[in-house]
N, C-alpha and C positions, 0 to 999 in steps of 0.2 A: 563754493567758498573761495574766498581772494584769502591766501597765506601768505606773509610777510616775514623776511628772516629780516631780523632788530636786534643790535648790539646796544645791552643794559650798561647803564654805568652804577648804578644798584643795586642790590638783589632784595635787601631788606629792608624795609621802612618801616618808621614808627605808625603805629595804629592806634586808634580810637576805640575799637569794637571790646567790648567787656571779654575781661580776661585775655586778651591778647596784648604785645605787648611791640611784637612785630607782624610784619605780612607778606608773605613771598607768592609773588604771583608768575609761575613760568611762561604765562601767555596775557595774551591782551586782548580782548574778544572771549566770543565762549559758542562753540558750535551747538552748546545746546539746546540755544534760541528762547530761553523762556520767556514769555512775554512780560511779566512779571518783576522783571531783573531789576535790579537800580544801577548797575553798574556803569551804563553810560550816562547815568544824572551825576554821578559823581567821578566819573575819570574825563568825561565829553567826547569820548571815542567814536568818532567817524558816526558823527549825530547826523550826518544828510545821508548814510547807507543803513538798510535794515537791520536790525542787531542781530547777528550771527552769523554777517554774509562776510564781512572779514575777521580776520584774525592774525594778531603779530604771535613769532617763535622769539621768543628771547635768548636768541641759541650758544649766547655768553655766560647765561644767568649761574652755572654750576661753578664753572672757576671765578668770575665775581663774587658769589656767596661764599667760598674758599678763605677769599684774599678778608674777607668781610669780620670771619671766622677765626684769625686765627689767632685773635686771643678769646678766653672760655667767654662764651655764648651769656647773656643774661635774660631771663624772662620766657615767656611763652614766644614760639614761634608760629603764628597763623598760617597754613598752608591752602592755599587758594581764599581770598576774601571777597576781588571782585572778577573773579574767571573759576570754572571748575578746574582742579589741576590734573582733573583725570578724564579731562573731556577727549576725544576719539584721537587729536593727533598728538596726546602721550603716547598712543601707542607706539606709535615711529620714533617720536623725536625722545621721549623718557628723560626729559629736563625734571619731572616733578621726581622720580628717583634720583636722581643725581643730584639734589638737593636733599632729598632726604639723608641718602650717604654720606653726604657730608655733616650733618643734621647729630644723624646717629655716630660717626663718628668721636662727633665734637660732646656727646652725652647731652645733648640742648633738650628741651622741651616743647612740644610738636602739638597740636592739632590741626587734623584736617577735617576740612567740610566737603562732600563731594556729591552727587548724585551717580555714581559710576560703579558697577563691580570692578571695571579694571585695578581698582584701587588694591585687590586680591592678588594681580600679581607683584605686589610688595609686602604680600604676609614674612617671606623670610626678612627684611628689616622689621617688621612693627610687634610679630611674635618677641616678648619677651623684654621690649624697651619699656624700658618701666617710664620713661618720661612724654607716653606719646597718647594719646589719644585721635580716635574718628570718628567723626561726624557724618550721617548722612540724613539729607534730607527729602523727607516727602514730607508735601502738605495736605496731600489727598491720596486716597487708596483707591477711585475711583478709574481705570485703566481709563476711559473715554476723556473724562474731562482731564488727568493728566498730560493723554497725547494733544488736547484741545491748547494749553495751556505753556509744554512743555514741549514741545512738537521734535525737540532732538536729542531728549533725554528716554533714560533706558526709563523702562516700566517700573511700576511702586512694587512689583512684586521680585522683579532681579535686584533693589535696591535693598530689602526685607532680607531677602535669601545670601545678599554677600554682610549685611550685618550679622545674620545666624553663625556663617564661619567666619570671622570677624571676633566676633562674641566666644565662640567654641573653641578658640586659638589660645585665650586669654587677654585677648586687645582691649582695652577699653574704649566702650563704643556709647554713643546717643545718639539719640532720633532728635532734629530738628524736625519739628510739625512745624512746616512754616514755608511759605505763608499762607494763612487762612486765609481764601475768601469770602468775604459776607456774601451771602444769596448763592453762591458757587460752589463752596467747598467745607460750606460749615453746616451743615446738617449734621443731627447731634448722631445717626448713627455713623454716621464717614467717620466722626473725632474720635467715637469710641471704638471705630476697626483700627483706628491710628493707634489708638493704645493697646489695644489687642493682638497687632501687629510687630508692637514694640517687644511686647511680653514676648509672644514666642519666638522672637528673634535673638532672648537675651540682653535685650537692653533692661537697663535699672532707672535710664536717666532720660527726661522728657524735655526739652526747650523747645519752646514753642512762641508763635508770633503771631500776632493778627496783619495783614497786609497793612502799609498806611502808602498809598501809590503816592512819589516822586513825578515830575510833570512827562520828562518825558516815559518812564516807564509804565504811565498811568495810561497815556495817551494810545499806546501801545498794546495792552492789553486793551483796552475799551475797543478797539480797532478790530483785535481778532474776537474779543468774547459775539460784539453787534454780526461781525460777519458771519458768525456760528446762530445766530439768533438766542443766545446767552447774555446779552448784554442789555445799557450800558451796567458799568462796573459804578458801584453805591460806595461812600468811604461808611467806616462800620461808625454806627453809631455806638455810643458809652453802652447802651444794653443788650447790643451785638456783643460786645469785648466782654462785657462782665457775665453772659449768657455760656458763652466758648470758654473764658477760665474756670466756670462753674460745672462745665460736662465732664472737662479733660481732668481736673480738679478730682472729683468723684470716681470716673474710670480708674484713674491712677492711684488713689486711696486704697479701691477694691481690690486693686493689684498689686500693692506695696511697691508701686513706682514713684520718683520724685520728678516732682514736677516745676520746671525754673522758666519762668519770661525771659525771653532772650534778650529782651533789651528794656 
């Protein structure tokens, strides 16, 4: 991976995504590589290299969100929307803590979305803020096709396992089931381990998405699923979508989970 040290004039921008209100993204790129991603449909991030194979540090991004900061904070704060903020080089660089601190300092409103345990070691800031929530996402429970799909994220079952302490800490946590895909990952028993998963992880809360593939993230997945002999990739039809809200829907009834469309 090509890594890029990049001085932000930013840190937070107004966002579109439900319930969010800003977005703080301490990198630019995402080493987790999911094929699936939309985020260079919509940033155009180094569209002629593989998605994953660079990535910018925004190694400003802590004292810009600071200066950003310092009158009181308004609305939700998104933490990672189109990068993981706890993708492999937080671990060195820890720009997504240092935004949180600042974050938590200021009493702001936080959630993050992540696929990463690392995100556990910043249980001493999320234990106990009352204005924060995390996010993590699986869309399948199936270990093969997540590494088919996801190829540099952790497994469904380390992401399961840092929700359980996550959850056991008192954090408020939800599972992003998302994205499903038609003929891939929506087989009604995967949706119902998804919810089963959720359950003993101590989650309450389900959002969940069907894929709708962007061109080039479509493009991209169809590339690795055909090379896997998985493919091509099908857009779901109306009784795909209404077949998958009707599993999850049920699962989560049986379990006194709620269950919300992400978008």
């Amino acid at each position: 991976m090509e890594i890029r040290m990049v001085q932000c004039k930013t840190a937070a921008s107004p966002s579109r995504l439900p319930g969010l209100d800003w977005a703080v993204n301490p990198y630019r790129g995402c080493a987790h590589r999911c094929s699936y991603c939309y985020a260079q449909d919509v940033t155009r991030f180094e569209l002629g290299r593989p998605w994953g194979e660079v990535c910018e540090v925004k190694y400003n991004i802590v004292q810009v969100l600071e200066k950003e900061l310092r009158r009181s904070p308004k609305g939700v704060y998104g933490i990672g929307t189109v990068t993981d903020p706890y993708q492999p080089l937080e671990a060195e660089y820890r720009l997504t803590r240092g935004c949180l601190e600042v974050l938590r300092h200021k009493n702001a409103s936080i959630s993050i979305l992540t696929k990463s345990p690392l995100v556990l070691r910043d249980l001493d800031l999320l234990r106990g803020w009352a204005g924060a929530e995390v996010g993590m996402s699986v869309g399948c429970v199936d270990p093969e096709i997540a590494a088919l799909i996801e190829p540099g994220a952790p497994s469904p079952s380390m992401r399961f396992d840092a929700l359980r302490v996550l959850s056991g800490a008192g954090v408020e946590v939800y599972l992003m089931a998302a994205p499903i895909l038609p003929g891939i990952s929506d087989e009604d028993g995967l949706l119902e381990s998804l919810v089963a998963g959720a359950e003993n992880a101590g989650v309450h809360r389900i959002m969940w998405d069907m894929y709708n593939p962007r061109p080039v993230a479509g493009a991209r997945l169809n590339s690795r699923l055909v090379a896997a002999g998985r493919g091509p990739f099908a857009r779901p039809a109306a009784s795909d979508i209404v077949r998958v809200r009707d599993v999850l829907t049920r699962a989560c009834t049986e379990k006194g989970l709620e269950l919300v469309a992400a978008f």
